[in-house]
N, C-alpha and C positions, 0 to 999 in steps of 0.2 A: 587702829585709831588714825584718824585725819587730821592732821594740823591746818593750819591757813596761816599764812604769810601777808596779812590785808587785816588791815584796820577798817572796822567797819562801825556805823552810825549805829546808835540802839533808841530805837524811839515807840514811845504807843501813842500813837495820835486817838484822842477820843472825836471823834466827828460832832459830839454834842456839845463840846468845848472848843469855841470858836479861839479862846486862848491860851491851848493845849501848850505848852514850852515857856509860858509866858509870865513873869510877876513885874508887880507895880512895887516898885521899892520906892518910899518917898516921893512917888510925880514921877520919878523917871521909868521907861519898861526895861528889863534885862533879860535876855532867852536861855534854858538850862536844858542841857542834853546828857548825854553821856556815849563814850566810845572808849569802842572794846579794842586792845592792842593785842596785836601777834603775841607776846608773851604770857597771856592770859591776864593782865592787868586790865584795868578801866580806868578811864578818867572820868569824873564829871567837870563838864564845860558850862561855865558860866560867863558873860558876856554882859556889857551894859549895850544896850540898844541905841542910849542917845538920845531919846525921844521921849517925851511928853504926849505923844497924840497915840494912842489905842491903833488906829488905823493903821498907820506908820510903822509900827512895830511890828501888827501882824506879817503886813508885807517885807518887811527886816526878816524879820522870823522864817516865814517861808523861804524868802534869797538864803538865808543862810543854811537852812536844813535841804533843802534841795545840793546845795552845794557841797554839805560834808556829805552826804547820801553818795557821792561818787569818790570817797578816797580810800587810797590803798597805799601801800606801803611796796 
């Protein structure tokens, strides 16, 4: 058996949903992921985006999963 030491991003991007991580809570956007810890735990990650404007948020959403895609522990 393999363990890993590295927290890692768990996403399914559907390519035909342009706002795959993405809800509209009340006018504002929020991004929901999840990551997997060394311990075999998960979290889910939810986030307010901040934003009102669809556009905005995709571009949020993207800086933001590109950017957990590179962490480890």
């Amino acid at each position: 058996m393999t363990t890993s030491n590295t927290t890692r991003l768990s996403v399914r991007i559907d390519d035909a949903n342009p706002l795959h991580h993405l809800w509209n809570n009340n006018g504002t956007w929020w991004v929901h992921f999840t990551i997997h810890d060394p311990d075999h735990t998960a979290r889910r990650i939810r986030r307010s985006l901040g934003t009102k404007n669809q556009v905005e948020a995709r571009r949020l959403r993207d800086r933001i999963l590109s950017r957990k895609g590179g962490l480890s522990s």
